[in-house]
C-alpha positions in Angstrom: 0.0 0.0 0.0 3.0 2.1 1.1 4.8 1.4 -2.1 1.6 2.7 -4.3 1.4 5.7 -2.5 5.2 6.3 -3.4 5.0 5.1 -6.6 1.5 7.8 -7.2 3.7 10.9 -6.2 6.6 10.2 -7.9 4.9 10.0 -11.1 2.9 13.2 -9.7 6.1 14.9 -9.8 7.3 13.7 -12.6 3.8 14.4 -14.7 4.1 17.9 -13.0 7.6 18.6 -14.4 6.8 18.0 -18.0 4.1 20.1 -17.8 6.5 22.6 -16.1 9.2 21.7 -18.8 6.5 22.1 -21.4 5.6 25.6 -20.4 9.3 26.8 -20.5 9.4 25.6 -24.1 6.6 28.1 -24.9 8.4 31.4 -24.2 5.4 32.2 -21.6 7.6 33.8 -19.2 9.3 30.9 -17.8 12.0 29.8 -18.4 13.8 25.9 -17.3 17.2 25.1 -18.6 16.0 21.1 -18.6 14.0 18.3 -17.5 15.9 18.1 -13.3 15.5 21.9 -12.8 11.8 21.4 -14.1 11.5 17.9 -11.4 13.1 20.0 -8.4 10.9 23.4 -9.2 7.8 20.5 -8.9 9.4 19.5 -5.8 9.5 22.6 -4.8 6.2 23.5 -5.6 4.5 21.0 -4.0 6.0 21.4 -0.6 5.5 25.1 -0.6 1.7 25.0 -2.1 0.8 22.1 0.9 2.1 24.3 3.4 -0.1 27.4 2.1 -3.2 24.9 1.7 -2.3 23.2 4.9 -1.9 26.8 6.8 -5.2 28.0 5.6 -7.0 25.1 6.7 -5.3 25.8 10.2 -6.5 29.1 10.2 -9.9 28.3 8.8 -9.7 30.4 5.1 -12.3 28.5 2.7 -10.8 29.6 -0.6 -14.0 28.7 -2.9 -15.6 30.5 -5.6 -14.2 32.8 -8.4 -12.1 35.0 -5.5 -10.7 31.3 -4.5 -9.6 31.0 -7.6 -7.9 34.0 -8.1 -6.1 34.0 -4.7 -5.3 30.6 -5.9 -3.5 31.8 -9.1 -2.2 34.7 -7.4 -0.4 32.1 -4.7 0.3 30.1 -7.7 2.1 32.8 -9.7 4.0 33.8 -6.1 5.2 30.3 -5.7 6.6 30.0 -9.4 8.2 33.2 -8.7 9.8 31.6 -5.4 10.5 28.6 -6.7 12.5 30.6 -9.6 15.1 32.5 -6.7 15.8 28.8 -5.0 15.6 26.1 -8.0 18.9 26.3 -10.3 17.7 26.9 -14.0 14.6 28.0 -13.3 13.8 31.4 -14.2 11.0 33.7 -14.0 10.9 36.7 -15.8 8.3 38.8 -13.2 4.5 38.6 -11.4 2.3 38.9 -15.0 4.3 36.1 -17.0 4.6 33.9 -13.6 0.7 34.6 -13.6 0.3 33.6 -17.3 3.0 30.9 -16.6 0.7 29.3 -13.9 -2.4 29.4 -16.0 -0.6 27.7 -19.0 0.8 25.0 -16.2 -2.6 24.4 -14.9 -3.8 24.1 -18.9 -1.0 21.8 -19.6 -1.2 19.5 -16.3 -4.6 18.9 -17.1 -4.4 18.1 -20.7 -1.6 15.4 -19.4 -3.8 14.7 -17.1 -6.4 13.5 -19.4 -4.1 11.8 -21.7 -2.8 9.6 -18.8 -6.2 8.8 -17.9 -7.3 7.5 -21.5 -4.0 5.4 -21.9 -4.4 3.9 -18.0 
């Protein structure tokens, strides 16, 4: 059971960081030098978005609705701008493209998303 749960993040991660990679390919504002920079920044990314979702449930924030989802893309945008000062080449080029860099992540994880889910 253990293993499974191992086995779903990793390929989490590593689903993520194409869809990172993918992004950077696009000249969106993003930039990723390769496919590890684009694993760690998912790393990273993780970690730091289940801390901000863990630390609003603590404190009780419901983040639903259309302001949910723009604090959500706002905290999205400020993370790939955070990951981008801590992960070696990763670069983002300022807040708009790390906003338009988050949409286009969320467009491409889920288009991934759906492929993996035909094929499995």
């Amino acid at each position: 059971m253990l293993a499974g749960t191992i086995l779903s993040v990793v390929i989490g991660i590593l689903l993520y960081a194409l869809a990172i990679w993918v992004v950077g390919k696009l000249g969106l504002g993003l930039k990723v030098s390769g496919f590890v920079p684009a694993i760690v920044a998912a790393i990273v990314i993780a970690v730091v978005s289940a801390l901000i979702v863990w630390l609003a449930g603590a404190l009780g924030l419901s983040l639903g609705g259309f302001l949910g989802a723009i604090i959500h893309l706002i905290i999205a945008a400020l993370v790939l701008i955070f990951a981008g000062n801590i992960v070696k080449g990763l670069k983002v080029k300022g807040f708009v493209p790390a906003l338009i860099a988050a949409v286009a992540i969320a467009v491409v994880s889920w288009l991934i998303d759906g492929v993996v889910g035909l094929l499995f």
